[in-house]
N, C-alpha and C positions, 0 to 999 in steps of 0.2 A: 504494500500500500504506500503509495507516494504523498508526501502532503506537499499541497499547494499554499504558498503566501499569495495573500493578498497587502497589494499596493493602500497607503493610509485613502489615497485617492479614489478608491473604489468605494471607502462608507464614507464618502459626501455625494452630495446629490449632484447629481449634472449641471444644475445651476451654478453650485459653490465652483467647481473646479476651475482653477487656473483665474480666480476672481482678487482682485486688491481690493483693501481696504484702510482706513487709518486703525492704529492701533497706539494707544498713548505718544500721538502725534510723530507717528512710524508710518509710513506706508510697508503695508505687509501683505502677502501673500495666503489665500486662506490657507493652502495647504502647510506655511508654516509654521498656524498654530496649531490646526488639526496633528502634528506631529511632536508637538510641545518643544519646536527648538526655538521660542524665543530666546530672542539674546536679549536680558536685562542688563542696562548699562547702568553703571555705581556712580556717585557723585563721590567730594570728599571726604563724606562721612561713613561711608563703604557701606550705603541706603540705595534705593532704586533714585535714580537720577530723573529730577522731576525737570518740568518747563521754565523757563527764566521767562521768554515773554513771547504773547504771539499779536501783542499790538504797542509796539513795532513786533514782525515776523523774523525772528533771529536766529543765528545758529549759521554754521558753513553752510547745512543744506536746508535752510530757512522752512526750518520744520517748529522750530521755539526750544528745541534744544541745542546746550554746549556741548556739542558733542564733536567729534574729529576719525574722520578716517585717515589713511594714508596718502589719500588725493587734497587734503586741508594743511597743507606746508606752514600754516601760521597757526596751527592748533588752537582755534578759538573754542578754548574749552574754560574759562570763565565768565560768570554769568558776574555783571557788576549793574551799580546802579549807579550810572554816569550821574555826574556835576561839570558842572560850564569848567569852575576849574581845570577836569581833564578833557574834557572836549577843547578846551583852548590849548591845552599841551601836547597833546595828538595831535592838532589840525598845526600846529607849530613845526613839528616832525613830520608833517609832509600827507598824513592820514585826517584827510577831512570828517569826520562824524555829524558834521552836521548839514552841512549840504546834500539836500535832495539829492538822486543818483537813479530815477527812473529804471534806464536800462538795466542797473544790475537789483531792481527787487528793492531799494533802499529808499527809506523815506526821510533821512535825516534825522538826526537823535536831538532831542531836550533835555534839558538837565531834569532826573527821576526817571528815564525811561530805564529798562533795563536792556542790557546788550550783553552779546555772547562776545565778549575779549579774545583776542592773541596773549595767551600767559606771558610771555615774553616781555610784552606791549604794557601789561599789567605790571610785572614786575619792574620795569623801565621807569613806570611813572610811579610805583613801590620809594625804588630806590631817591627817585625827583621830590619826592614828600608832595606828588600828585595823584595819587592811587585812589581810585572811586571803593566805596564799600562793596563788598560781595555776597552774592546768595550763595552759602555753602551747601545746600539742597541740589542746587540748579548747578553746579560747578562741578564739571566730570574730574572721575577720579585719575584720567591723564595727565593732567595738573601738576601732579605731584612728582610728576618725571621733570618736572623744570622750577617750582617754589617749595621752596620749603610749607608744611604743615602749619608750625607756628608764625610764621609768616601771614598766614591766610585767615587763619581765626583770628588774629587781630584787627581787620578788616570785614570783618563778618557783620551784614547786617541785620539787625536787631529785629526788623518789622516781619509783617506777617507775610506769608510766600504768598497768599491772596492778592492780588493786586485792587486797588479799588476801582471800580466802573466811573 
């Protein structure tokens, strides 16, 4: 007697198959939950890595998360909550933040918005004593390949990861 497997693909219904959706601001594949291989990505606090902001729409791949593949050369994996302060210190070093930017998805930032940072960029303006405070929730735990830990909780914002309306 031979046994036969069946593909995870076969117990979803012909609709579901081969169908995306979002998934905690993931686009995802049904089959790859049907399969349970999500990949939960960590913040700094080695917690599920929640949203920093989707109004502004932010993140490399402007999903509202900091998050960073191999294709995000500037590891914008800090979630901060800009001040003019460093929007003036950035845009001083050549990285506008707050001019609108159409073409690439960008609406210009205000001081209180939150943004997914370049750790680096972060640390730049650390060391400048221009460093925005940060959501350590929203702040993937790649991070910590380029800041230090205590670095970062000194800068940790206080308020609620709720944003208000």
């Amino acid at each position: 007697m031979t046994e036969t497997s069946t593909s995870h693909d076969d117990k979803l219904p012909a609709i579901a198959q081969g169908q995306v959706f979002w998934h905690r601001g993931t686009i995802m594949d049904v089959r790859q939950l049907a399969k349970n291989e999500v990949c939960m990505e960590k913040n700094v606090l080695d917690t599920e890595l929640q949203i920093c902001s989707n109004r502004p729409r932010t993140g490399f791949y402007r999903d509202g998360l900091c998050r960073a593949g191999d294709d995000d050369l500037g590891t914008h994996t800090v979630c901060a909550v800009v001040t003019e302060e460093f929007l003036e210190y950035t845009r001083d070093r050549g990285n506008d933040l707050i001019s609108a930017r159409p073409e690439y998805d960008f609406p210009g930032l205000r001081p209180g918005d939150r943004w997914c940072l370049c750790a680096l960029r972060w640390e730049e303006a650390r060391l400048a004593g221009k460093a925005p405070l940060i959501v350590l929730e929203a702040t993937h735990q790649r991070t910590l390949e380029l800041v230090d830990y205590a670095e970062l909780i000194q800068y940790a914002w206080r308020g609620s990861l709720r944003r208000p309306e």
